[in-house]
C-alpha positions as CSV (number, residue, x, y, z in Angstrom):
1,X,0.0,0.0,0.0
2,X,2.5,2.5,1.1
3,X,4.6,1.6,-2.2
4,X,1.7,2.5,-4.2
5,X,1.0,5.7,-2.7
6,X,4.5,6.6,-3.1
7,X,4.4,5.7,-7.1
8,X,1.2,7.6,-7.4
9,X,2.4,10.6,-5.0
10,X,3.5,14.1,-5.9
11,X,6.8,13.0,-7.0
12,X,5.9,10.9,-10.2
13,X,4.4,14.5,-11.1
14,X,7.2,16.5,-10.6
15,X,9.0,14.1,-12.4
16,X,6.4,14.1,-15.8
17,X,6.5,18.0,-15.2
18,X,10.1,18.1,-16.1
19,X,10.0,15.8,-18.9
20,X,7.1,17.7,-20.2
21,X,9.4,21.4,-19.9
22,X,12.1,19.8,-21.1
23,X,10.6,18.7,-24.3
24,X,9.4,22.3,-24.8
25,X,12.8,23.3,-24.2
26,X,14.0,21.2,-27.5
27,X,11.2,22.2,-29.5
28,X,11.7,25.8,-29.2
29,X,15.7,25.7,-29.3
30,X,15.3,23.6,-32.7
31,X,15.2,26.9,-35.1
32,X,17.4,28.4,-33.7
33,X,19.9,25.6,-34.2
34,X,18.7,25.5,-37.6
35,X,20.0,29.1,-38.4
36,X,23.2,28.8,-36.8
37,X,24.2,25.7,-38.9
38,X,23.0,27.3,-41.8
39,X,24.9,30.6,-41.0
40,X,28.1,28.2,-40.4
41,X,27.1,26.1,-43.8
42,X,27.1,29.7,-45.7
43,X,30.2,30.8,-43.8
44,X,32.1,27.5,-45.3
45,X,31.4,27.6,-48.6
46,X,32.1,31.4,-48.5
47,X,35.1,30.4,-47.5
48,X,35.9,28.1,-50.3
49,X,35.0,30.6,-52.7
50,X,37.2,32.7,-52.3
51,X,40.5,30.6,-51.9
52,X,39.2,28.8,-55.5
53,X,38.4,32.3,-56.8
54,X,41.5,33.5,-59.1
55,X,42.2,37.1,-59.4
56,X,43.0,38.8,-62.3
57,X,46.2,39.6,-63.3
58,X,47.1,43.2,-63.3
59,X,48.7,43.8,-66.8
60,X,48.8,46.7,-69.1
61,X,46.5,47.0,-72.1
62,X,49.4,46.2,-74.6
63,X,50.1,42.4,-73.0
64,X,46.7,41.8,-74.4
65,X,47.3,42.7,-78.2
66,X,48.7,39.6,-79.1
67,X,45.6,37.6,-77.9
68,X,43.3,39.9,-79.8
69,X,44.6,39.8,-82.7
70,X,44.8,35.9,-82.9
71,X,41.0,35.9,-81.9
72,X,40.2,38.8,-84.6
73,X,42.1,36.4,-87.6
74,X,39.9,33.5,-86.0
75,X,37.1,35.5,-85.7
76,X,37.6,36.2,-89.0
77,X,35.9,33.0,-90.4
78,X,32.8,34.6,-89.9
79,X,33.7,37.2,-92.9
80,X,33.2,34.4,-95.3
81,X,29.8,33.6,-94.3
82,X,28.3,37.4,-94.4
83,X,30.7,37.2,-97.9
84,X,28.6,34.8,-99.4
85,X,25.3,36.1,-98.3
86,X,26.5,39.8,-99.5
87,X,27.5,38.6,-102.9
88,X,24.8,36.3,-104.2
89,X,22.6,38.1,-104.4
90,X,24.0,40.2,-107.1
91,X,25.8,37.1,-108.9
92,X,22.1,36.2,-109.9
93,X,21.8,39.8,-111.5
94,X,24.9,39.6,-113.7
95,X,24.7,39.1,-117.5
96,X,27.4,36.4,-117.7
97,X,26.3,34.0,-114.6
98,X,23.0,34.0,-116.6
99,X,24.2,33.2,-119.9
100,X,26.3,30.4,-118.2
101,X,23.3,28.9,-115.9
102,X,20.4,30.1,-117.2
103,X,17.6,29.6,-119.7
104,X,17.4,31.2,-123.0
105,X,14.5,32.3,-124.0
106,X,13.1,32.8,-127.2
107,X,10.5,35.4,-127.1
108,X,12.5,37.8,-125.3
109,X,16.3,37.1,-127.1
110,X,17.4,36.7,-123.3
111,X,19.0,34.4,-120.6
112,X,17.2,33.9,-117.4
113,X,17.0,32.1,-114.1
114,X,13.9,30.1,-113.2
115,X,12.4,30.8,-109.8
116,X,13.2,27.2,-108.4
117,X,17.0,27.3,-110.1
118,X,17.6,30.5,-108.5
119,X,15.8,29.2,-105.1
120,X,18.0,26.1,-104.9
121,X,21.5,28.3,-105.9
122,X,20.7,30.9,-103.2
123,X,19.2,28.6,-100.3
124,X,21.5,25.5,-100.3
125,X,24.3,27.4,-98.8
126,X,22.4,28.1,-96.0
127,X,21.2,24.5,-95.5
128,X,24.5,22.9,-96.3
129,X,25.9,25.4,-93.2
130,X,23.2,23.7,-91.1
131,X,24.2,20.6,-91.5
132,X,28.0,21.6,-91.6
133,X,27.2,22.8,-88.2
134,X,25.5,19.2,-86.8
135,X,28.5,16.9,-88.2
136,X,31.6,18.9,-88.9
137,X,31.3,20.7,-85.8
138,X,32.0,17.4,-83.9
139,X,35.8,17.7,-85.6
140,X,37.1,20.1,-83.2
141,X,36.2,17.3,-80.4
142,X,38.2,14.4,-81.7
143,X,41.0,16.4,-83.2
144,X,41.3,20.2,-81.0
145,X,39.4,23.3,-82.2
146,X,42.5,23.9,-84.4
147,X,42.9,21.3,-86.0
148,X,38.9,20.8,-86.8
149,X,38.9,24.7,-87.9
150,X,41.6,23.5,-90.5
151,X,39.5,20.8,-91.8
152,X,36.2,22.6,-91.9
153,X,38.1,25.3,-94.2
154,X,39.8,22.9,-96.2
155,X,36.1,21.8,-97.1
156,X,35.1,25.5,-97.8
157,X,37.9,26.1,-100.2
158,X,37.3,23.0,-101.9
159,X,33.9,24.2,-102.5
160,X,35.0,27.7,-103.8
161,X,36.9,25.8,-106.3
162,X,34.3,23.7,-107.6
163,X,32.0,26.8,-108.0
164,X,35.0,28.3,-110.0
165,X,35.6,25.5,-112.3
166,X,32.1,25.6,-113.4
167,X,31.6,26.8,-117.0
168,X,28.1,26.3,-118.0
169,X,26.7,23.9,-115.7
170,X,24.8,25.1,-113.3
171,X,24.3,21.9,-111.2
172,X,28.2,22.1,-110.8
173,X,28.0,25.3,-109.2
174,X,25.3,23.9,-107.0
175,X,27.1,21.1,-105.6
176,X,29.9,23.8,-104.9
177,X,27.7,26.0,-103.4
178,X,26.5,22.9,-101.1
179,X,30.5,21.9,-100.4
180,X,31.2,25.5,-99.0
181,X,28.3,25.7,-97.2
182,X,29.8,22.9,-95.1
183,X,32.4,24.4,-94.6
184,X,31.2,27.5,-93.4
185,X,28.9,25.6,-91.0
186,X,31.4,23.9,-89.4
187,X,33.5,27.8,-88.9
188,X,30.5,29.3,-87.2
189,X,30.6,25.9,-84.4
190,X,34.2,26.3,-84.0
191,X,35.7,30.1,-84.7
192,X,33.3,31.1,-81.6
193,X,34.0,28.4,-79.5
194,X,37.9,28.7,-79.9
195,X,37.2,32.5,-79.1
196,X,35.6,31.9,-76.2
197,X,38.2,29.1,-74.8
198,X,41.7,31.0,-75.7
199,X,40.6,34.7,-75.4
200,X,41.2,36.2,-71.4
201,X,38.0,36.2,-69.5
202,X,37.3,39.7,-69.3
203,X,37.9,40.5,-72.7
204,X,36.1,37.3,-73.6
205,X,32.5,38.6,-74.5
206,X,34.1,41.6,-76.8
207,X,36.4,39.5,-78.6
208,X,33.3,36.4,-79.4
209,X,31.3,39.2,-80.9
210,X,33.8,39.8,-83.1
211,X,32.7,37.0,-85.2
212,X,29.4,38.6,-85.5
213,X,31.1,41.7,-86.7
214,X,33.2,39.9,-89.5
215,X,29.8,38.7,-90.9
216,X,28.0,41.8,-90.7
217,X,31.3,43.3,-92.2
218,X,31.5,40.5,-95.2
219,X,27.8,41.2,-95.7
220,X,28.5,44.9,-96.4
221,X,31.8,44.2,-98.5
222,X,30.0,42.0,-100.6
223,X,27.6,44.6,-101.2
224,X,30.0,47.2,-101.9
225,X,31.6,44.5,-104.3
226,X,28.2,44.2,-106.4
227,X,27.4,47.9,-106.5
228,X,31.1,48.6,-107.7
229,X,31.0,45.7,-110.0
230,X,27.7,47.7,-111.5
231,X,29.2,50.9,-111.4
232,X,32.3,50.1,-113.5
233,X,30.6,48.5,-116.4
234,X,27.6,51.4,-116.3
235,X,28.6,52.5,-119.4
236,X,28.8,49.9,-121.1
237,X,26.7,47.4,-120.2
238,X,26.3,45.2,-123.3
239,X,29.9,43.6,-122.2
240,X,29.4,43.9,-118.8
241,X,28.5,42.2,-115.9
242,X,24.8,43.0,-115.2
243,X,22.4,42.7,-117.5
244,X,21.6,45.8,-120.0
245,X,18.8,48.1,-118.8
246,X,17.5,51.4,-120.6
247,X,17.8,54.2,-117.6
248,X,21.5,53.3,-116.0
249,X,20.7,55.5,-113.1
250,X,16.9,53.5,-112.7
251,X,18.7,50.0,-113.1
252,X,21.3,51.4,-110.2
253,X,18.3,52.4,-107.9
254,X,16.2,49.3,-108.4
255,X,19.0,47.0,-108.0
256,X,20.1,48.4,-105.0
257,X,16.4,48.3,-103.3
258,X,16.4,44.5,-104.3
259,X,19.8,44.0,-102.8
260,X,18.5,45.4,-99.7
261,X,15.2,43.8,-99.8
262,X,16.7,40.5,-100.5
263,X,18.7,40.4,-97.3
């Protein structure tokens, strides 16, 4: 009896008190816990920032010449690309690419270019630069970005020759045009990523977007090239380039608002 009452008694709740605050306790010191681990886990890797960070090297303007030249000539792939797109345009136009890959007709005692044949001669450098892109671009994997920017130009100058070796076939100049487009595809993979791998880091974005100025620059070159090509056989355009047309300063104006419209 007496055990009972001492097992029942005010002791066994004092005791079931305590445990009770002392399970509070924990519950409310658990947050706080929380934060301070986290403040430590932020504290660590804070830490290890900064001792993998690298500083950059305090040099004067001229140690970086070197480098950007080198990325400017690499960067200079893209020129070939805006070339092409520049200059076809007004290849179409000209008096002797039609006589050598166009249709004579009859009725008007002239050479011209279908629609679809001057479709496919303009728009299958573009799609042999996509697919240059998907398969050549893989050569500067296996064999370095050098070495697979060598290749992939190889291919574009094997191109260029076919379309210069083509007389009066204009499927010739087709497959060229197809050839080079490869080539070109696999440049703008590799020229930008060899950029972006060699060049210093905080020159890095100015010297990549020189690419994008070579193109824009080959595009306006090749323009320039057309319109001067136009210019210097104005006068006479019966053995010129670009075919004959009545008002020389009307032909000038019209051909340069489908240049432009073109692009």
């Amino acid at each position: 009896m007496s055990s009972e009452k001492v097992e029942g008694g005010p002791s066994s709740s004092i005791s079931n008190d305590v445990a009770v605050n002392d399970d509070v306790h924990s519950q409310l010191s658990t947050p706080s816990q929380d934060k301070v681990a986290d403040d430590l886990m932020s504290f660590q890797n804070d830490q290890a920032a900064a001792e993998n960070s690298v500083d950059i090297p305090q040099k004067p303007a001229s140690a970086y010449v070197g480098v950007s030249l080198l990325c400017a000539m690499i960067a200079f792939g893209g020129f070939v690309f805006g070339w092409d797109t520049g200059t076809i345009s007004g290849f179409v136009a000209q008096t002797d690419f039609l006589r050598r890959f166009g249709s004579y007709s009859h009725t008007t005692d002239t050479y011209y270019l279908s629609n679809a044949r001057t479709g496919l001669v303009v728009s299958i450098f573009n799609i042999g630069c996509a697919i240059g892109g998907i398969t050549l671009g893989s050569l500067g994997d296996m064999y370095g970005r050098k070495i697979g920017l060598m290749a992939v130009t190889v291919v574009y100058v094997i191109g260029i020759l076919i379309q210069i070796c083509s007389f009066n076939k204009w499927y010739q100049y087709f497959i060229g045009r197809i050839i080079s487009g490869l080539g070109v595809g696999g440049i703008s993979v590799l020229s930008p990523m060899m950029i972006g791998e060699t060049s210093p880091k905080h020159l890095r974005g100015t010297l990549v977007a020189c690419y994008q100025l070579m193109i824009t620059l080959g595009i306006f070159l090749g323009y320039c090239t057309n319109y001067g090509t136009l210019e210097a056989f104005s006068h006479n355009p019966t053995d010129g380039s670009f075919a004959a047309m009545p008002d020389q300063t009307a032909a000038k104006t019209n051909y340069l608002n489908e240049l432009f419209l073109s692009y």
